[in-house]
N, C-alpha and C positions, 0 to 999 in steps of 0.2 A: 384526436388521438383516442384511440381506444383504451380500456380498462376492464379489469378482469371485474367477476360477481363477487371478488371479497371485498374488493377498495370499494366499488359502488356500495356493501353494504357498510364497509366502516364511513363514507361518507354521510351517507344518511342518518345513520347513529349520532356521528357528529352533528348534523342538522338538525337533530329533536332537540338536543341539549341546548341548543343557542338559541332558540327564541321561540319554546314552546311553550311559556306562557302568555305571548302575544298571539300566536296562533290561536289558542286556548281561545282567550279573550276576543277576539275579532269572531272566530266560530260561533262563539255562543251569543255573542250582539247579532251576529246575521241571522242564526235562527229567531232570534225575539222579534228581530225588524227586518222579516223576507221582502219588505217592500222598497227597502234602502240599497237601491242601487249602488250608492258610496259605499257604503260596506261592505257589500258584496266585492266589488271593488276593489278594495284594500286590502281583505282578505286573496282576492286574486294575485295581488300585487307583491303582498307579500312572501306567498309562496313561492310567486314567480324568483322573487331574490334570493330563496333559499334553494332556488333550482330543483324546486317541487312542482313540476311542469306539469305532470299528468292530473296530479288534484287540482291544482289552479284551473285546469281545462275542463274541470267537471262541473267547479263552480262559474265560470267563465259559459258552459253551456246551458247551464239552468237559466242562466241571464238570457242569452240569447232566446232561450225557446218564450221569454214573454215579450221578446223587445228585436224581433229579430230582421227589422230594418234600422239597429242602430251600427254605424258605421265604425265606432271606436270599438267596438264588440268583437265586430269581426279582423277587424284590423290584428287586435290583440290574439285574438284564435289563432290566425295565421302567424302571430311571431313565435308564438308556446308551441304550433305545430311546428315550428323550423324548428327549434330548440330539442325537441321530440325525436327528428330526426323523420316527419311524418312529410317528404316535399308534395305528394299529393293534396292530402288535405289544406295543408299551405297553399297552394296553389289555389284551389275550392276557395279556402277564405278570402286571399286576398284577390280573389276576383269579385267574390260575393263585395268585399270591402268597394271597389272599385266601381261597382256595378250601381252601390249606394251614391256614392261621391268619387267622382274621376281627379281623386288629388293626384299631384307628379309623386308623393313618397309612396302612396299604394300601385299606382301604374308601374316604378323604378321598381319596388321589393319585387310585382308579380314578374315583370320581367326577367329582374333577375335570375328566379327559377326557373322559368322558360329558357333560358338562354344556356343553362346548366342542363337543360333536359334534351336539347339540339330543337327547342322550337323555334319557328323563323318568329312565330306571334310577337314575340320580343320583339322585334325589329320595328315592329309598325308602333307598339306601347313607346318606344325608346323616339321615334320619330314623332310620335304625340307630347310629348315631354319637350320635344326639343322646340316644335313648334307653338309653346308655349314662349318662348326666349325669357327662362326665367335668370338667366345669366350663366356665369363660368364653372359654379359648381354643379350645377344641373345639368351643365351641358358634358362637364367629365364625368358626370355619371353615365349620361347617355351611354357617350361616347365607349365608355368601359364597359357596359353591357353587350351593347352592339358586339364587341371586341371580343369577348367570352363567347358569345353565340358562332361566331367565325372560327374560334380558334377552337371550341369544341365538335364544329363540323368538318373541319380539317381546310378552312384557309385561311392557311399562317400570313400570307402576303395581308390580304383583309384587317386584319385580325392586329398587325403587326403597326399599321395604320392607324387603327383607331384607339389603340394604345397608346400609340403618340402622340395623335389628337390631345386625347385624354391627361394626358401630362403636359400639355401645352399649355391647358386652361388650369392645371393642380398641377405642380410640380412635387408635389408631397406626395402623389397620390401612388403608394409605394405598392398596391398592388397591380396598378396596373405594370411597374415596372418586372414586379415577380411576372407574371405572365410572359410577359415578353424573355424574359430568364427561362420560363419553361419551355416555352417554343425552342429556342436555341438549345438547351440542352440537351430534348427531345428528337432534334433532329443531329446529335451530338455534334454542333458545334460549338465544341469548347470554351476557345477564346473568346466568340459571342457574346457565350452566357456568361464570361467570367468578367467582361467589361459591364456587361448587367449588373450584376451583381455588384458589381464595386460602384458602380453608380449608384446604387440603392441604398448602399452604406454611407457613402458619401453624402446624400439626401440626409440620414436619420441613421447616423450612428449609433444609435442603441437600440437597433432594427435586427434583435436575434434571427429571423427567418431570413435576411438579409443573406447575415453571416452563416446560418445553417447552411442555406444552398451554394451561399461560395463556397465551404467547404465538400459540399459534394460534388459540384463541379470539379474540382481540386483534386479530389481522391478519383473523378473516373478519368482526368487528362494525366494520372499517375503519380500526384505533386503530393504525398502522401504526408511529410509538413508544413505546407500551408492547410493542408484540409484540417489535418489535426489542430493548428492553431485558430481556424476560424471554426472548425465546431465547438474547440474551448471555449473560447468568447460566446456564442448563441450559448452554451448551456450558463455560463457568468451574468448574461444577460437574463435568462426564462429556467430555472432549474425545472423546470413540469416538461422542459422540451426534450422528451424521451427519447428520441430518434437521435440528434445531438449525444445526447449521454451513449446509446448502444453503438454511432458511429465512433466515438473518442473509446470505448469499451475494444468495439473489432479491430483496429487502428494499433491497440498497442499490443492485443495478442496476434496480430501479424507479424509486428517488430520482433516479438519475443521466440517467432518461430523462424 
């Protein structure tokens, strides 16, 4: 979700105040001991928690330009870059990561993006992973990338598969069921996505997106109070979920016209 340049600056504002004398402190230990990886570190880490991603990544660079065959380095770059909103640079690191040490968690993230970007590269990352048999959560990861690569290339049949897959071996695994909610939607069928959706809540009842999407299923099959009761519930559930609040908002100055 996006947010305007005021909230991000009152956010921030709000960020110095909470833990700037540990910032403080960590900064000025890392200049005394530029040699102390850990601290460097820490201080990384810690911004990272305060969702101070672009500093973290400065300090996070200094490291790498003396160490820069370490694997946890880059790994970490590539998370701060997703967070960023940077998917190339992501991509870059977590291949560099990869390229150090071919672990299934840096193959599975680089995939990921791949698979988001319409690369097939994913496909063969995901069939490295599998032919690993590190078991059933690995393999609905796979499975759920693969399935994203399909469905952002435009085959739903594919795509619809491996999502199933993917929930055979995780039955929790509630994004693969939104997807498969999107597809149907997407191609508006209704009922579909609305049998989705109600599976998904059924799964994890306190699954706001769950209930988000049921209700916008709801509002575009016309069922204009159930949409409104299940965006009520997603926002009871996640009040930050703003799309919820401006559907339940348009919904009753409808009513009212």
């Amino acid at each position: 979700m996006s947010c305007t340049n005021q909230t991000k600056d009152k956010k921030s504002t709000k960020q110095e105040l909470v833990l700037p004398e540990e910032i403080a402190r960590l900064n000025q230990l890392a200049k005394q001991f530029p040699d102390s990886v850990g601290l460097h570190m820490r201080l990384v880490n810690a911004l990272d928690s305060l969702g101070n991603y672009a500093h973290a990544l400065v300090e996070l660079n200094a490291l790498i330009k003396n160490d820069s065959s370490n694997f946890g380095l880059w790994f970490k770059k590539a998370q701060l870059s997703e967070n960023l909103k940077d998917t190339l640079t992501a991509i870059k690191s977590y291949s560099r990561a990869a390229n150090i040490y071919a672990s299934p968690d840096a193959m599975l993230a680089l995939a990921n993006l791949l698979a988001e970007t319409k690369n097939s590269k994913s496909l063969e990352l995901c069939q490295k992973v599998s032919d690993l048999r590190m078991g059933r959560t690995y393999q609905s990861h796979c499975d759920f990338i693969a399935g994203v690569y399909y469905a952002r290339t435009g085959n739903a049949t594919k795509a619809i598969q491996l999502f199933t897959s993917c929930m055979a071996n995780n039955y929790t695994y509630m994004e693969a069921y939104m997807e498969i909610g999107f597809i149907y939607y997407e191609r508006k069928q209704y009922a579909e996505a609305i049998k989705i959706f109600q599976t998904t809540i059924s799964v994890r009842n306190n699954y706001p997106d769950g209930y988000y999407w049921l209700g916008k299923t709801y509002e575009a099959n016309k069922n204009s109070n159930a949409a409104m009761e299940n965006y009520e519930k997603a926002f009871s559930l996640d009040p930050k979920l703003i799309e919820a609040e401006q559907a339940i908002t348009r919904l009753k100055s409808a009513a009212t016209h």
